[in-house]
C-alpha positions, 0 to 999 in steps of 0.5 A, spaced: 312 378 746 313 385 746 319 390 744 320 398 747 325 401 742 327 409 745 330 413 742 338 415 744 340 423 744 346 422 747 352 421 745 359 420 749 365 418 746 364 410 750 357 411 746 361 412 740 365 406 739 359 401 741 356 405 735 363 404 731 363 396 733 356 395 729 357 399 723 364 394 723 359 389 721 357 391 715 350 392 715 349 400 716 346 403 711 349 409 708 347 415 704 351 414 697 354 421 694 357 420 688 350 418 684 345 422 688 342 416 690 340 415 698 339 408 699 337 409 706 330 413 704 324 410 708 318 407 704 313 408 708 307 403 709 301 403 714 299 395 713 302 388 714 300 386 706 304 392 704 310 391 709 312 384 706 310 388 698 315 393 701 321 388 703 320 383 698 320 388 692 327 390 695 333 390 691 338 392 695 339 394 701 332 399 703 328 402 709 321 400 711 318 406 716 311 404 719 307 410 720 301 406 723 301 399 728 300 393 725 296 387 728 298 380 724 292 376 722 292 369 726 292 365 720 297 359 721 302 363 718 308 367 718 306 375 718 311 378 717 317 374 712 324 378 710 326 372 705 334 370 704 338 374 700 334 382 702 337 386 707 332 390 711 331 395 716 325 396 719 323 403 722 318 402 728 317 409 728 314 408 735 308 404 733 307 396 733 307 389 731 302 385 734 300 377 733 295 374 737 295 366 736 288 364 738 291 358 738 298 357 743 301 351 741 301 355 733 308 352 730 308 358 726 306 364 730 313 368 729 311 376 728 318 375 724 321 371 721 327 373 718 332 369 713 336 376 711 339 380 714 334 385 717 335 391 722 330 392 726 330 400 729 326 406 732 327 413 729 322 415 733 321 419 740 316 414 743 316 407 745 315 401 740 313 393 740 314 387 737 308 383 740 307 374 741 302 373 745 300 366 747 304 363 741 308 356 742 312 360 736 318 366 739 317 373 737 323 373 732 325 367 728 332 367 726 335 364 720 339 370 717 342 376 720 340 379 725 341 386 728 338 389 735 341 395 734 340 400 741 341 399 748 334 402 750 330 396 748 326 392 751 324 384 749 318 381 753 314 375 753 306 375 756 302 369 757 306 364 752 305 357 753 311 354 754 313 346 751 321 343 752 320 339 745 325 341 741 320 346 737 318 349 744 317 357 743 321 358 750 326 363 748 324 370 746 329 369 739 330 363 736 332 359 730 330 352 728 334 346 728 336 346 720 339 352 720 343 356 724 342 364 724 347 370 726 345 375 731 349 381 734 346 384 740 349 390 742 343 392 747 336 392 749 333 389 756 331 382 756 326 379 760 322 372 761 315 373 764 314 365 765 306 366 767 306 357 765 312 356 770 316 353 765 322 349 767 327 353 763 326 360 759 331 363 754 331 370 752 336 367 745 337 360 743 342 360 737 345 355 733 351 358 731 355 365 731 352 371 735 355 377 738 354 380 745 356 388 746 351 390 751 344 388 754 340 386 760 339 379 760 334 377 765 333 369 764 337 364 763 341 368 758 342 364 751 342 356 750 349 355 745 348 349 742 350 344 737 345 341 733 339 337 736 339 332 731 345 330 729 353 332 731 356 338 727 359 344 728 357 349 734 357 357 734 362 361 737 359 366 743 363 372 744 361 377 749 365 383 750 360 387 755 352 386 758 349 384 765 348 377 765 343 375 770 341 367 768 345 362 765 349 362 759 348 354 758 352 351 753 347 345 751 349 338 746 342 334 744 346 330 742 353 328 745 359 332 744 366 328 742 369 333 737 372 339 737 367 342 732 360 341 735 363 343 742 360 349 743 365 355 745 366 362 747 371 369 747 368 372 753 372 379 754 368 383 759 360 383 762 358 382 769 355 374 771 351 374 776 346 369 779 339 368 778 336 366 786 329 367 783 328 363 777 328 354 776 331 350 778 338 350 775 339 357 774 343 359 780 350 361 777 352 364 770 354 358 767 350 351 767 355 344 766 355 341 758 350 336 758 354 330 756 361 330 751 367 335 752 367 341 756 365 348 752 371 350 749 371 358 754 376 362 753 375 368 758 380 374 759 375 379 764 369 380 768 365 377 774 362 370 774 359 366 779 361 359 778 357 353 778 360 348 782 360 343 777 362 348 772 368 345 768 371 351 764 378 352 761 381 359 764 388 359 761 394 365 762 389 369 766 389 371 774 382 370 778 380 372 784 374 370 789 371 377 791 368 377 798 360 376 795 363 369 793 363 370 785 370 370 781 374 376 778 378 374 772 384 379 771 388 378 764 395 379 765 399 385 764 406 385 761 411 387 765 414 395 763 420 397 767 418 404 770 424 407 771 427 412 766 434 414 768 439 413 774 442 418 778 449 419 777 455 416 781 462 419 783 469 414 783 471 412 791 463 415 794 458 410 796 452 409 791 444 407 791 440 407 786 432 403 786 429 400 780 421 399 779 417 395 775 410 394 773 405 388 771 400 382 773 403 378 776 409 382 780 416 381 775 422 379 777 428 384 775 435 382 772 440 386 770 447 387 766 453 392 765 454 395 772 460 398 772 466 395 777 464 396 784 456 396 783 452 390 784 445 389 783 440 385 789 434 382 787 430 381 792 431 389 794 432 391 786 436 395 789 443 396 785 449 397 790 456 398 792 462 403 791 464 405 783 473 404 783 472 408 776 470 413 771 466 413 765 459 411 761 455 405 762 449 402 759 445 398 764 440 393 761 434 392 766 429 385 765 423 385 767 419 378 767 412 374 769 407 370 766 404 375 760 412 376 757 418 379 758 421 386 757 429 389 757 431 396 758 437 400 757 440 405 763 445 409 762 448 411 768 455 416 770 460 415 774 464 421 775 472 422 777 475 428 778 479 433 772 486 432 771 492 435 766 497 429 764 500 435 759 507 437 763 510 441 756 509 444 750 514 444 743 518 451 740 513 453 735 516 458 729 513 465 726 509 464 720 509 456 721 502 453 722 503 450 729 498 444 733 499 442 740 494 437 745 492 438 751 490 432 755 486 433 761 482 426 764 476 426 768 467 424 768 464 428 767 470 430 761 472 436 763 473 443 760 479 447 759 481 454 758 488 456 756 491 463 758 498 467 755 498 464 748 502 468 743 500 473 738 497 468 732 495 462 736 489 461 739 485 455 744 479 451 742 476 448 747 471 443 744 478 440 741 483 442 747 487 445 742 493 450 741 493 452 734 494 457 729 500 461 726 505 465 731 507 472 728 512 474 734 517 470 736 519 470 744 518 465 750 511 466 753 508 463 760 502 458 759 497 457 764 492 451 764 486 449 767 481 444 768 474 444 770 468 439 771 465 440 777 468 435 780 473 435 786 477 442 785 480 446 779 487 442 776 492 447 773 498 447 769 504 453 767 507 451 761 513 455 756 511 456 749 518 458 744 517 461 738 522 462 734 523 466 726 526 463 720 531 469 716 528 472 712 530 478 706 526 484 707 528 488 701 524 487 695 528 490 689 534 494 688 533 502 685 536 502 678 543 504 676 547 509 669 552 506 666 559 510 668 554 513 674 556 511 681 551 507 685 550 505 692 544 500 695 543 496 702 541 489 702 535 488 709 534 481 713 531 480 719 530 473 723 532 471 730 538 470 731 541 475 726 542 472 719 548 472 714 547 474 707 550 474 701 550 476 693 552 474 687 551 475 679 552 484 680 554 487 674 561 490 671 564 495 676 559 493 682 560 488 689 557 487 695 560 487 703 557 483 707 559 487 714 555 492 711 550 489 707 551 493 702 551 493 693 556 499 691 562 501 685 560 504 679 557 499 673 561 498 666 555 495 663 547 496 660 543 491 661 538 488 666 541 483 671 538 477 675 541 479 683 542 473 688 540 474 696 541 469 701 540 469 708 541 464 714 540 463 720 540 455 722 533 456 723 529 453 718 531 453 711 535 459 708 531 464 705 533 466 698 531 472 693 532 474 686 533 482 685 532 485 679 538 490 677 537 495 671 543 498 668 540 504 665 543 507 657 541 514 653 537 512 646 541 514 639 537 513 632 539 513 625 535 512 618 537 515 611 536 521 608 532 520 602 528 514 599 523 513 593 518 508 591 511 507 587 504 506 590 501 499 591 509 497 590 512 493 596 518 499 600 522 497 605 528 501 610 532 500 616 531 504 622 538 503 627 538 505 634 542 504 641 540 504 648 538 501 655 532 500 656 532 498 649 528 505 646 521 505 643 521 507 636 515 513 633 515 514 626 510 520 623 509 522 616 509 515 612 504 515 607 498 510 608 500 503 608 507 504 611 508 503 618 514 502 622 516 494 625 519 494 631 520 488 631 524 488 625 527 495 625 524 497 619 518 502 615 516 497 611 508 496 607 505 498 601 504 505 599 496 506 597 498 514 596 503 518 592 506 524 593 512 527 597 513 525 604 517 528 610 518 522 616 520 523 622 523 518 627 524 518 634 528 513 639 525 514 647 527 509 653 527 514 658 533 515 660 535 522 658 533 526 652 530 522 646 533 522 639 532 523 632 532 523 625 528 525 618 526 522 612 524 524 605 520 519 601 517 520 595 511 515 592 510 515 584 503 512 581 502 510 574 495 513 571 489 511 572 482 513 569 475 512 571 469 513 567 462 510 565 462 505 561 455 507 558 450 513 559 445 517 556 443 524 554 437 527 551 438 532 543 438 539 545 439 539 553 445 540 557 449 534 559 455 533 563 460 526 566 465 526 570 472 524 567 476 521 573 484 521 572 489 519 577 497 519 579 502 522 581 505 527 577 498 529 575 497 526 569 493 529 562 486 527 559 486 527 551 478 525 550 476 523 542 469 520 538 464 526 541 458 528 538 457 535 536 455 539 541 459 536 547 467 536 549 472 535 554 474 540 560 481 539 563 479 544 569 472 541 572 474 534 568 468 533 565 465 531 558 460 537 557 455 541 552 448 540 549 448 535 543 445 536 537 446 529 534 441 523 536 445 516 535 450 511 538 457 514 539 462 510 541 467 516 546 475 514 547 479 518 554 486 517 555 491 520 560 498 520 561 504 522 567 511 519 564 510 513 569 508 507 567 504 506 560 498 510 559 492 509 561 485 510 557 477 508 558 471 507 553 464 511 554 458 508 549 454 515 550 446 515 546 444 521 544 436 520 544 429 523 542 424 523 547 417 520 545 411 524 542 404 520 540 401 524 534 393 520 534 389 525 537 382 521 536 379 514 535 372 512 530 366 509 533 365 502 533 359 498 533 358 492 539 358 486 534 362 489 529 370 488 527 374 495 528 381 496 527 385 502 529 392 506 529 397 509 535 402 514 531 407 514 535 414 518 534 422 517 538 429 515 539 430 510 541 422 507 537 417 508 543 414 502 547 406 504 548 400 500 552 393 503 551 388 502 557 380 502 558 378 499 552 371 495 552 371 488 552 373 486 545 378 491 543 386 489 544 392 493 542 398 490 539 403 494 540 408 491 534 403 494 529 400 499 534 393 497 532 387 497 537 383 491 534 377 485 535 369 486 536 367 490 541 362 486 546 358 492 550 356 499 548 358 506 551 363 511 551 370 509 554 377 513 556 382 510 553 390 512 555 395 511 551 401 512 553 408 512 549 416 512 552 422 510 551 427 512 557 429 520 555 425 526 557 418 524 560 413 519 558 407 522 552 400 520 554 394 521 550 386 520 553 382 518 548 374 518 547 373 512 543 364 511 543 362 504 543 353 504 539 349 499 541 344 496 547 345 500 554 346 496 561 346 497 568 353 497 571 351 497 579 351 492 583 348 493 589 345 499 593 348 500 600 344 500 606 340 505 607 338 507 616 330 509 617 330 516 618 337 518 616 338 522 610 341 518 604 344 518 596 347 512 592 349 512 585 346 509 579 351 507 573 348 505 567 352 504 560 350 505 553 351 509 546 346 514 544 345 515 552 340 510 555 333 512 559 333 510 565 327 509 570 327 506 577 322 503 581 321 499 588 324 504 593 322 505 599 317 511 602 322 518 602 326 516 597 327 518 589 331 517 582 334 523 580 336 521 572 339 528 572 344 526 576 343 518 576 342 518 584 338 515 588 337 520 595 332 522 601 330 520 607 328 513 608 321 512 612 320 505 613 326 499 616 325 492 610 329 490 604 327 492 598 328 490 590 329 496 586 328 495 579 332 499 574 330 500 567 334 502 561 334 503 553 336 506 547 335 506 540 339 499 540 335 495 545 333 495 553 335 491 559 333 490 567 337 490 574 335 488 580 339 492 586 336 490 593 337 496 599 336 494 606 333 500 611 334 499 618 333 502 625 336 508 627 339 507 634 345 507 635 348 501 641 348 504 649 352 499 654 348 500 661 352 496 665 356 501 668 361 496 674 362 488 675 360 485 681 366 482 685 368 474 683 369 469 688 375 463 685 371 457 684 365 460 685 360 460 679 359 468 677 353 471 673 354 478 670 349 481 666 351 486 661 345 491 659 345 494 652 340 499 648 339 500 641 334 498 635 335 494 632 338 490 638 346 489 638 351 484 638 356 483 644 364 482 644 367 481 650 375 481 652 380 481 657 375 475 661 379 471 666 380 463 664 374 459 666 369 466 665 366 467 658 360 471 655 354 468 653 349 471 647 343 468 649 343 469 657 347 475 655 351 475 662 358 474 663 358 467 666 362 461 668 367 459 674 374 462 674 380 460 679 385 466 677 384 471 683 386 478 680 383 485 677 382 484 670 381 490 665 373 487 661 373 491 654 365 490 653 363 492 645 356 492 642 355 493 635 348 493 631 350 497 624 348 503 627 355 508 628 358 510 632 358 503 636 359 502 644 365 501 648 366 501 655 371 499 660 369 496 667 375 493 672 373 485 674 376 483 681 376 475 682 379 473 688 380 468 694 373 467 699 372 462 703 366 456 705 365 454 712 366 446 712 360 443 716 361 437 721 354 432 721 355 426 727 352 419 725 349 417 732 348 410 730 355 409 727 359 414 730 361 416 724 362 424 723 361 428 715 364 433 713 362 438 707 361 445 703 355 442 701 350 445 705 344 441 702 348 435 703 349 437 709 341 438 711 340 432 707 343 428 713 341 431 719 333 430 715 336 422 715 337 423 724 345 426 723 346 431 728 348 437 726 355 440 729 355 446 726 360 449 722 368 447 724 371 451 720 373 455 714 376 454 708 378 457 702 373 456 695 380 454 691 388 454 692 393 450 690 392 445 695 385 440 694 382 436 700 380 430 696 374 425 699 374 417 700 368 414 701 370 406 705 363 402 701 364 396 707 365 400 713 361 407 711 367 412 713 369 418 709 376 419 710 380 426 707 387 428 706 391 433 701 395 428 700 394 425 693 399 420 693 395 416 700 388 418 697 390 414 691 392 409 696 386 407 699 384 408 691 387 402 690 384 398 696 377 399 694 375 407 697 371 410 692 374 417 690 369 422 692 373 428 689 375 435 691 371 437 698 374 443 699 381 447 698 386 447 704 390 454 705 396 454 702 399 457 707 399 454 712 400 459 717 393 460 719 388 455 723 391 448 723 386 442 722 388 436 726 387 429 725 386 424 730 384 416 729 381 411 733 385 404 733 379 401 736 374 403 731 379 405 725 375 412 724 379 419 724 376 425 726 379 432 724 378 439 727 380 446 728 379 445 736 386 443 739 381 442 746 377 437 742 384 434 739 387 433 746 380 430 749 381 425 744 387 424 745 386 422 753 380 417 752 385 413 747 386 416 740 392 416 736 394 424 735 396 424 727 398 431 728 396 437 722 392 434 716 392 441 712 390 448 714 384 452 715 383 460 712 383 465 718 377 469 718 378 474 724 384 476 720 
């Protein structure tokens, strides 16, 4: 036996759901992505022993790719075992496999014998064969599952033996009876060459379930049957395509009396046709059970020829007997009412409308809801008759045969011709909102128009309503039309009244003067005329109501509330309150004279007359009095004295305004305001202020000055140069006859400025107790502090001794310095000479720059005067012990330790100081512009920088996401803020000046193309960014689609990717919520593909699913989109949006 394998290279979409139906069944392997590991990566062998090495070291699903044909050994044994629990895919890769039995009734001459679930496939463009040659085994065993996976397969058996016991090799594919196997068959050519002349051929024998969707069968097709040595359960068939040219024979070796061991099968489709060139018993497409029940066939289309004898269950469905003599089976079709809407009908005219249905077989209609005068005729499916009335029916139609019934719901229309019912309408009144109906009949409902409507009313003709507010009042002639298209126009001439309510025009009466005469007219207007009256008129005035007018001449002020009514009988009266004034001349009077002291609470009356009652104003008053209209009174609290004259003044307007005068005179007691405490200096000018106050002016007496000082009455200040230092305790008192004296105290200290009279210190001894005096001099006693001392020395400043022991040698500048709050501080400086061994006070000598000019100090301490030596500098530098300084040119980079001598007659002592010279070249930033970033695309700068020695690098200003990195010494990173950024770059390296230099950074929004990859085996199609990814699966034999559109490298809208572990399909959306979903129900998250334009204006993406398949397909191509829609798929509309890059 022998197989042929080609490869397909084409792909159509009916290629594309066989190839979908398959990777259903769960044994297609895919390319993993989450892990980087590729489950479906050949291992290649070129032997039989390193075949079954390769499968059984498995362990998990794998392929094993031949480069070399393989001959099996004829051993008695299996060649080639793929064990329960592996599952395989062996890749022919055009070569073969060949077995040779030397023996033909060799039991175990099987090329394959497979317990796993294996796949057998050819990835190659040349023929490949699995061969059993005169073997009593099949070529293939099956006991696992089994997968013949591409249509271009053939399967052929050559000069075999053929036994009909139970183990007989006569079948291309078998199992044995202990254990049943799975096959799917999804198509291949299937042909017996019986050269032995066996009675029966079977291409497949199986014990349980298979599925047939594709092949040629050549032989008797498949034996089914239930177990040959006890009674069990049998498989179930399903055939859903395939040309079948023998006999499918449903066979018990035992009988069959239970549902479960009969065997049974779901054909769906496939062609039957008889076998006039093979044995006995192979002339129809099924074969009668042998014994027991009936197969259990549930047929539901295709083409059978029938064996006579041939009891099959054909339930629900139709058949036909074609003219070649086989039977057509045809499932019922629902029925489904065709018709989508009734032609209108019109009241009184003949009417006829047909309704239409489809379906297997031909449905019979019902129907409900006719109008009156209409019928429905069944057996015409006609409805019929003479409509008596308008109006709005809906119609429900039934459909019914043998696979269901089915209702739908008509409208139909019966139209009438318009009519106005309306014959009058209501007064309307001027200012009053006014509504009124206009009812008008007819279908469809007329429209009507409205035309002579007064001013203020409007028509709406959605509503049919007159409404709004009238602003004339008169008699209007209204013309009404109503329209349909039915019939002619209907029209109506209707009156309209509007009549006005009275009302009072005149809204306030001109002011009258009492003892003046006055005339005013009162105006009213409505229809008819008004009559008005008046009341509440003041003294003198009254009112004619022939003449509608006010008159006489008023006795008394004042502002009076004027009642108007008018009536008319037409609505309510209307009444209005006017306001009368009375109008009178301001008079004012307050008292000549008046007097009061400051800070004392004054009052006086203020009277006038008048109408309007008048304003007051008074001016003149002195600070804290004002004038209290309310009560009519200059009322407060004077804060200032003096002789005041006030003014008051009346004025309502009404002729000239009046006035009066006030003197007012405010006394104040005395008062003074002096220092408590001041200071003043012996022998130098001094000066205070002696403030007095109140009114009369009062007088100063001052007692208790020092000599030298004295009071001046004229600039009121105490005043002189003192000649006495002390505390003097001063008295000052002033006096104006008003209330009692005031007086005040000043404690004034005439003082002596400091003076420090110490002009030099002794020598001290390092180790040796010294003691010394501060003389010091002053009024108030000096405060001193003393500062430089040595260590070991302090100053009390309550003896005004420096004393202790001094711990180091040298000579030191002491300050002394002494105050005490007059004239400036006495300072003194000092040379106090500490003897004793020297020392080396310098710390630290400051970098020094290799051919650059440098000096740095050397301090030492030390009495008598120390020698100094230096040794350890660098070449081109050199001690000065003239001037302590170290200075040149230093010749070499390093770090040295200078060592520093010094000594005197008290001892010697060392310091080591380390001096670092480094290069001397300044930093210089090379780069001079950044490259352009793209969002979310990695980015590498490199900054190039000069100088000796090599300098560091700070970088501000960087977008999130990018950074500076030393060791690479590039700007680098991934970044998604889109925008142009200021990049300040710094080097540095000790060497001055640093280096400084701006560069601008443009990130912005590129884009990717998404590539498309189709999977020809499965049908399932990939999409990627990745092109690696995607040239990894064209090198795996998917076909490369090209790029399908373009997207964005990052916006705010991610595309996220799932990946389905049980079917192999990969599904995309933008929408978080249903990726978590399908999350949820076991999809691994795959992570963001790419970024959808957020948009959403520029290149939609659709997404269409197949609901045979359960795949999805997204595209840009609207043409693609519309093809898939036709062959069946379900348009999901806009998945998300693509970047337009011809913009």
């Amino acid at each position: 036996m022998e197989t042929t394998r080609k490869r397909v290279v084409s792909r159509t979409v009916g290629a594309f759901v066989a190839a979908v139906v398959s990777c259903s069944a769960g044994v297609m392997a895919l390319p993993a992505y989450a892990d980087g590991t590729d489950t479906a990566t050949p291992v290649q062998v070129a032997t039989v022993a390193d075949l079954n090495s390769a499968i059984s070291g498995l362990t998990q699903a794998g392929t094993v790719q031949l480069t070399e044909d393989l001959t099996c050994a004829d051993d008695g044994t299996f060649c080639i075992t793929v064990a329960k629990g592996k599952t395989v895919t062996i890749d022919l890769n055009g070569h073969s496999i060949t077995k040779a039995s030397a023996t033909p009734t060799d039991p175990n001459g099987y090329v394959i014998d497979n317990g796993g679930a294996l796949t057998i496939t050819n990835s190659a463009d040349a023929e490949s064969t699995i061969s059993q040659e005169n073997g009593a085994s099949s070529a293939i065993r099956n006991l696992g599952t089994l997968t013949l996976d591409s249509d271009n397969v053939t399967y052929a058996s050559n000069d075999i033996t053929i036994k009909n016991d139970e183990n007989g090799a006569d079948k291309l594919i078998g199992t044995d009876g202990t254990e049943k196997g799975t096959l799917v068959v999804n198509g291949g050519t299937f042909t017996r060459v019986n050269e032995k002349g066996a009675a029966t051929t079977q291409d497949i024998q199986n014990w349980s379930g298979a599925t047939v969707n594709g092949g040629t069968f050549n032989d008797q097709v498949i034996t089914w049957a239930s177990d040959y040595s006890t009674v069990s359960k049998a498989g179930t068939l399903t055939v859903t395509n395939g040309i079948f040219k023998g006999i499918v024979s449903f066979y018990c070796y035992k009988a069959c009396t239970t549902d479960e061991s009969t065997p049974k099968a779901t054909i769906s489709g496939g062609t039957f046709q008889e076998l006039t060139d093979s044995a006995a018993n192979n002339e129809y497409a099924f074969s009668t059970v042998a014994g027991g029940k009936h197969a259990d066939v549930s047929i539901s289309d295709g083409t059978f020829a029938v064996a006579p004898n041939a009891a099959f269950i054909v339930s629900g469905k139709t058949y036909t007997k074609n003219d070649d003599g086989t039977y057509s089976v045809v499932a019922d079709v629902a029925p489904e009412i065709t018709t989508t809407a009734l032609a209108a009908a019109t009241v009184g005219a003949s009417y006829t409308a047909t309704l239409e249905a489809t379906g297997t077989p031909t449905p019979t209609l019902s129907v409900a809801g006719l109008p009156d005068g209409l019928a429905f005729d069944a057996s015409a499916n006609t409805i019929s008759g003479t409509p008596t009335a308008g109006g709005t029916s809906t119609v429900t139609v039934t459909a019914t045969n043998a696979a269901g019934t089915v209702s739908k719901d008509l409208t139909l229309t019966v139209n009438q011709a318009a009519a106005i019912s309306t014959t009058a309408l209501d007064s309307a009144v001027v200012g009053t909102e006014y509504t009124a109906q206009i009812a008008a009949t007819g279908t469809p409902a007329p429209t009507v128009t409205v035309t002579g409507l007064p001013a203020g009313l409007a028509f709406d003709n959605k509503t049919n309503t007159i409404s709004g507010t009238p602003t004339t009042a008169g008699t209007s002639t209204v013309t009404v039309e109503a329209t349909n298209g039915i019939g002619e126009t209907a029209t109506a001439t209707l009156t309209l009244t509007v009549n006005e309510t009275a009302a009072i025009s005149t809204t306030a009466l001109d002011a009258a003067t009492i003892n003046t005469p006055y005339t005013a007219t009162i105006t009213a207007t409505g229809a008819p005329a008004p009559t008005v009256t008046v009341t509440g008129l003041p003294a003198g005035l009254a009112f004619d109501n022939k003449t509608n007018t006010i008159s006489g001449t008023p006795t008394e002020s004042g502002s009076f509330d004027v009642a108007v009514k008018a009536t008319n009988g037409i609505g309510e009266d209307t009444t209005a309150t006017l306001k009368l004034v009375v109008n009178e001349a301001p008079t004012v009077s307050v008292a000549k004279d008046a007097t009061t002291l400051v800070n004392t609470t004054f009052s006086t009356a203020v009277t006038t007359t008048g109408f309007p009652a008048p304003t007051v104003t008074v001016d003149g008053l002195p600070d804290g009095l004002a004038y209290d209209a309310e009560s009519g009174t200059i009322t407060g609290t004077p804060t200032k004295s003096g002789v005041f004259d006030v003014t008051v003044k009346a004025s309502n307007g009404i002729g000239e305004d009046a006035t009066a005068t006030l003197k007012l005179t405010v006394n104040e007691a005395p008062a003074l305001t002096v220092a408590a405490t001041d200071s003043a200096t012996i022998n130098t000018a001094y000066s205070t202020a002696v403030t007095a106050t109140g009114f009369p002016a009062p007088t100063v007496t001052v007692d208790g000055l020092p000599d030298g000082l004295a009071y001046d009455a004229e600039s009121g200040a105490i005043t002189g140069t003192p000649t006495k230092s002390g505390v003097f305790d001063v008295t000052v008192k002033a006096t104006n006859g008003i209330g009692e004296d005031a007086t005040a105290t000043l404690k004034l200290t005439v003082g002596v400025p400091a003076t420090i009279s110490t002009t030099g210190l002794a020598d001290a001894t390092v180790g040796t107790e010294y003691t010394a005096t501060i003389e010091t001099a002053g009024f108030p006693a000096p405060t001193v502090t003393v500062d430089g001392l040595p260590d070991g020395l302090a100053f009390d400043a309550a003896t005004g001794a420096i004393s202790g022991t001094p711990a180091k040698s040298g000579v030191f500048d002491v300050t002394v310095k002494a105050t005490n709050g007059f004239g400036e501080d006495a300072t003194a400086a000092l040379k106090l000479t500490v003897f004793g061994a020297p020392y080396v006070t310098t710390t630290a000598l400051a970098d020094a720059t290799k051919g650059t000019e440098y000096t740095a100090q050397i301090a030492v301490m030390g009495a008598p005067a120390p020698t100094v030596a230096v040794y350890g500098l660098p070449a081109g530098l050199a001690y000065d012990a003239e001037t302590g300084a170290v200075s040149g040119t230093p010749l070499a980079v390093g770090t040295y330790n200078v060592v520093v001598l010094v000594s005197n007659k008290y001892g010697n002592a060392a310091a080591t100081l380390p001096l670092t010279v480094t290069g001397g070249t300044a930093p210089v930033i090379a780069t001079d512009s950044l490259p352009d970033a793209t969002s979310n695309v990695a980015y590498s700068a490199p900054i190039k920088v000069t100088g000796d020695p090599d300098a560091t690098l700070a970088v501000y200003g960087l977008p999130a996401g990018l950074a500076y990195d030393a060791e690479s010494g590039a700007i680098a990173g991934t970044t998604v803020a889109a925008g142009t950024y200021d990049v300040v770059i710094v080097a540095t390296n000790g060497v001055e000046p640093n280096a400084v230099r701006n560069l601008k950074l443009t990130v912005s929004v590129g884009t990717v193309s998404v590539y498309r990859v189709y999977n020809p085996n499965t049908g399932e199609h990939v999409y990627t960014t990745n092109a690696a990814e995607k040239d990894a699966l064209v090198a795996l034999g998917w076909a490369d689609e090209g790029a399908v559109w373009s997207a964005d490298t990052y916006s705010a809208t991610a595309v996220y990717r799932v990946y389905n572990p049980n079917t192999g399909e990969h599904f995309y959306t933008e929408d978080s919520a249903e990726k978590d979903a399908l999350v949820t129900l076991g999809w691994a998250d795959e992570g963001v593909a790419w970024y959808a334009s957020a948009e959403k204006t520029e290149s939609p993406i659709y997404r269409v699913y197949n609901p045979n398949t359960g795949e999805h397909v997204f595209t840009a191509d609207s043409n693609e989109k519309d093809s898939l829609v036709k062959v069946g798929w379900n348009d999901e509309g806009i998945a998300f949006y693509g970047v337009d890059t011809t913009k």
